[in-house]
C-alpha positions, 0 to 999 in steps of 0.5 A: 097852503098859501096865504090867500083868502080863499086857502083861510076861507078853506082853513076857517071852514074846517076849523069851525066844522071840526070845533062844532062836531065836538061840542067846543068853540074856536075863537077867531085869533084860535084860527089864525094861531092854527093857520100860521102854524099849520101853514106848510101843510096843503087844504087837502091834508088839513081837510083829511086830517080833520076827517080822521079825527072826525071817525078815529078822535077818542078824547073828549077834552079838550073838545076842540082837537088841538093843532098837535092832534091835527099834525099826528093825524096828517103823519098817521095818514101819511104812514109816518109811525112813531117810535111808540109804534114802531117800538110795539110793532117790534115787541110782537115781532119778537114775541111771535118768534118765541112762540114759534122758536121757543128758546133757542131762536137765534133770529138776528133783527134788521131793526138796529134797535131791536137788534140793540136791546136783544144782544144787550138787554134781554135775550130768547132763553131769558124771555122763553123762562118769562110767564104769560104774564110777565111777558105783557109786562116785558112788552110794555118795558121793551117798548120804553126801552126802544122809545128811550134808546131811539132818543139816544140810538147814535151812541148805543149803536156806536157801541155795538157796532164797534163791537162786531154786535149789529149786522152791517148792510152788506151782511145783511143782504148777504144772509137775506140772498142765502 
């Protein structure tokens, strides 16, 4: 957005139409807070985004979706995951290759992550003797695993690299062309 009338006409419009559809009210000085703080992203994504909270909003306090929700929305629709996601996407990964393995899967990731947390901190023969439910409760526990070791991924992955753990991408090309 640029600061002209008709981008904060543009803003203001969507601001009160998202405010009114949720039942809460936005003050003047509330919109001008959000257009300096949103002020890199186009009317269009603005526009969208506003859109996507609009069908997809499940909270309902505060009423007015806040200018961090509207960020989340705009990365949503762009395709940006975040590591929460990223990290649950992963977990099934590893789950659907114990269901069809079993035990002895041997199966090397090309997320450095996950390659990180399944040579270090769990491995296919501990979760092949896991229960069904102790496997809902590992899902959960390697997400916050992955969310904490992202934050600090430089220095874990240093370690294992140093190590000869973690496939370089020369290697890994080599095994995907085989």
């Amino acid at each position: 957005m640029e600061k002209t009338k008709k981008d904060a006409a543009d803003f203001a419009k969507v601001m009160y139409g998202l405010s009114s559809n949720f039942g809460g009210k936005i003050t003047d000085d509330d919109i001008k807070l959000r257009f300096t703080a949103l002020i890199e992203y186009s009317i269009l994504d603005i526009n969208k985004a506003a859109t996507w909270l609009l069908k997809n909003r499940v909270a309902t306090f505060p009423p007015v979706p806040t200018t961090k929700e509207i960020i989340d929305a705009i990365a949503k629709i762009q395709g940006q995951l975040e590591n929460k996601e990223i990290a649950a996407i992963e977990a099934d990964k590893i789950l659907r290759l114990l269901k069809v393995w079993g035990r002895e899967c041997g199966t090397r990731f090309k997320n450095p992550v996950t390659e990180y947390l399944m040579t270090y901190r769990w491995n296919f023969q501990y979760l092949g003797g896991l229960s069904e439910n102790d496997l809902k409760w590992w899902r959960k526990d390697f997400i916050e695993a992955y969310k904490d070791t992202e934050l600090n991924k430089d220095q874990f992955l240093d370690v294992a690299d140093k190590a000869g753990l973690t496939i370089s991408t020369d290697n890994l090309k080599q095994l995907i062309s085989k």
